[in-house]
C-alpha positions as CSV (number, residue, x, y, z in Angstrom):
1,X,9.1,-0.4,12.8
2,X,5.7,-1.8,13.1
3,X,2.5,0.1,12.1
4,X,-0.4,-0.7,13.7
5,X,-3.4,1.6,12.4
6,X,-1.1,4.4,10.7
7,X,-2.6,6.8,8.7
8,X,-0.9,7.9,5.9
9,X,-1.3,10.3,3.2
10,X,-1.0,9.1,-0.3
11,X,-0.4,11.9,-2.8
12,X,-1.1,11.4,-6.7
13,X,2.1,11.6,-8.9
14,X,4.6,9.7,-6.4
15,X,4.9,6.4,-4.7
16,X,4.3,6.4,-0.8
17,X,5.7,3.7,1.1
18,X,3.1,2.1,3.5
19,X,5.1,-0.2,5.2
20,X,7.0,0.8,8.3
21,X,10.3,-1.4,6.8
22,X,10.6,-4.7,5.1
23,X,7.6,-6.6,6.6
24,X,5.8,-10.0,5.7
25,X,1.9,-9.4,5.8
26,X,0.2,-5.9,5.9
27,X,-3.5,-4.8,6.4
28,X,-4.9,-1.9,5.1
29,X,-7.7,0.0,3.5
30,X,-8.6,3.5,2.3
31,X,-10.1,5.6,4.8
32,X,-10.9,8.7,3.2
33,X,-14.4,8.8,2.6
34,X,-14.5,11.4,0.3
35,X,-12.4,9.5,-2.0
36,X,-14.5,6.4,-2.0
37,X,-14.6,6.1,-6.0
38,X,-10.6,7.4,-6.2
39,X,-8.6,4.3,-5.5
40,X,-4.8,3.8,-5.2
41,X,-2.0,1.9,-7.9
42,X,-0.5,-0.5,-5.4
43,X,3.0,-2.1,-6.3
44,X,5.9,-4.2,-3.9
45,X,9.4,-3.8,-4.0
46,X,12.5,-5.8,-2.2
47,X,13.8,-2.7,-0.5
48,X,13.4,0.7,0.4
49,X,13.9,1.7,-3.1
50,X,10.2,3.9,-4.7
51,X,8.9,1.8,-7.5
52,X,9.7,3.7,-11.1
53,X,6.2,2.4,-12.8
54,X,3.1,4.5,-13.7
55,X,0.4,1.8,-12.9
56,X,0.6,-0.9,-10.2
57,X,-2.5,-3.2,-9.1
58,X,-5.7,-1.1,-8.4
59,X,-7.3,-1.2,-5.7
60,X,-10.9,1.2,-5.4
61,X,-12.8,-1.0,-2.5
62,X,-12.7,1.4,0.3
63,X,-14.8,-0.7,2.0
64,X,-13.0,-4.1,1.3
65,X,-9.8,-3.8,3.6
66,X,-6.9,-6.1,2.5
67,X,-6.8,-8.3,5.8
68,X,-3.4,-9.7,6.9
69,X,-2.4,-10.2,3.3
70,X,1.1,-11.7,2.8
71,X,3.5,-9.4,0.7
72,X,4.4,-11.2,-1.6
73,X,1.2,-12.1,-2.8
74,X,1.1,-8.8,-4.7
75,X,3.8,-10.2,-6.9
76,X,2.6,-13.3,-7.4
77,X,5.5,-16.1,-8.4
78,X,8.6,-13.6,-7.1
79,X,9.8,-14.3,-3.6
80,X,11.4,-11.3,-1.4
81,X,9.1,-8.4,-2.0
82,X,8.8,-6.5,1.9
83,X,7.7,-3.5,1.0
84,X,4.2,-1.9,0.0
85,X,4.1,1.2,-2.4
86,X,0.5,2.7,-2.8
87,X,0.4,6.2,-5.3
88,X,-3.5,7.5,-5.3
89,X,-5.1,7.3,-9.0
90,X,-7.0,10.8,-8.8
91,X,-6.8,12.6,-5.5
92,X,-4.9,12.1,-2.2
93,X,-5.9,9.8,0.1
94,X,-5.5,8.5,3.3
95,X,-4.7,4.7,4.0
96,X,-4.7,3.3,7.6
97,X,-1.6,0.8,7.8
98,X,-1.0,-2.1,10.1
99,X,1.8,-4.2,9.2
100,X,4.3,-6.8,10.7
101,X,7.6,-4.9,10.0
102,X,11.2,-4.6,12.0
């Protein structure tokens, strides 16, 4: 189902799904201030299956939300990703979610 301004907790050590379901574009940013120089490894998937990598892309800008980006541009060249995975690099975090999802 849709998210629209969901906060949710991203732990270190395991992949958190951000995305309500499988979903086309997503907006999001970190919202805990006190992890402003913490970050998050961000990785997509096809399904509802947690990714099995360490790393993903990192993200640190807490104060650079990731506007309406389409999915599949964070896997650039592979069609069919719908679903965003964040995993926080040093601390837990919160990330405020608003995707397009069913």
């Amino acid at each position: 189902m849709a998210r629209n301004q969901a906060a949710i907790h991203v732990p270190t050590g395991t992949w958190t799904q951000l995305t309500g379901g499988d979903a086309t574009k997503i907006t999001w940013e970190i919202a805990s201030a006190e992890e402003k120089l913490n970050g998050v490894w961000i990785r997509v998937t096809d399904n509802g299956t947690a990714p099995t990598e360490d790393y993903g892309l990192r993200f640190a800008g807490w104060n650079d939300p990731e506007i309406n980006r389409v999915i599949t541009d964070y896997r650039a060249g592979v069609a069919g990703s719908k679903r965003v995975w964040a995993k926080a690099i040093k601390e837990a975090v919160v990330v405020v979610v608003s995707d397009d999802s069913v």
